[in-house]
C-alpha positions in Angstrom: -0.4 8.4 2.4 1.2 11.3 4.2 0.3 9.4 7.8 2.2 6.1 6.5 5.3 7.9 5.5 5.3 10.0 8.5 6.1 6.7 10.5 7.5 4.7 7.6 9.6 7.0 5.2 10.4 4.7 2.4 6.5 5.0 2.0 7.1 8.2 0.7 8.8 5.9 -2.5 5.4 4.4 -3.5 3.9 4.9 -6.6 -0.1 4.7 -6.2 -0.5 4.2 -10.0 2.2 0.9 -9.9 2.2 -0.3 -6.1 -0.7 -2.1 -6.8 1.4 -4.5 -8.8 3.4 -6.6 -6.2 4.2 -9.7 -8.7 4.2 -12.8 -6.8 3.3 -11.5 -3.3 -0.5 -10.5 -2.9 -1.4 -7.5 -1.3 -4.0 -7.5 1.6 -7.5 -6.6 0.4 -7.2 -3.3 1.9 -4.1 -2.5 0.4 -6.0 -3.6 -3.3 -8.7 -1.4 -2.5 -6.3 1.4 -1.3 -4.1 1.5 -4.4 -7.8 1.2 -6.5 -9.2 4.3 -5.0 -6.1 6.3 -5.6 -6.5 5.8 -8.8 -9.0 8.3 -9.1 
């Protein structure tokens, strides 16, 4: 999201259709629901 990057810009690098997939490290619930509504 714009607010994210806007204090973090290397947020700006993530891809909502393939952030979701972390590999070994699981994301935060929030996060999973995040990524799963942007996927809209």
């Amino acid at each position: 999201s714009a607010a994210i990057a806007a204090d973090r810009p290397e947020a700006a690098h993530i891809n909502v259709r393939t952030g979701i997939a972390t590999g070994p490290v699981p994301l935060h619930p929030g996060a999973v629901r995040w990524f799963r509504e942007q996927k809209a």
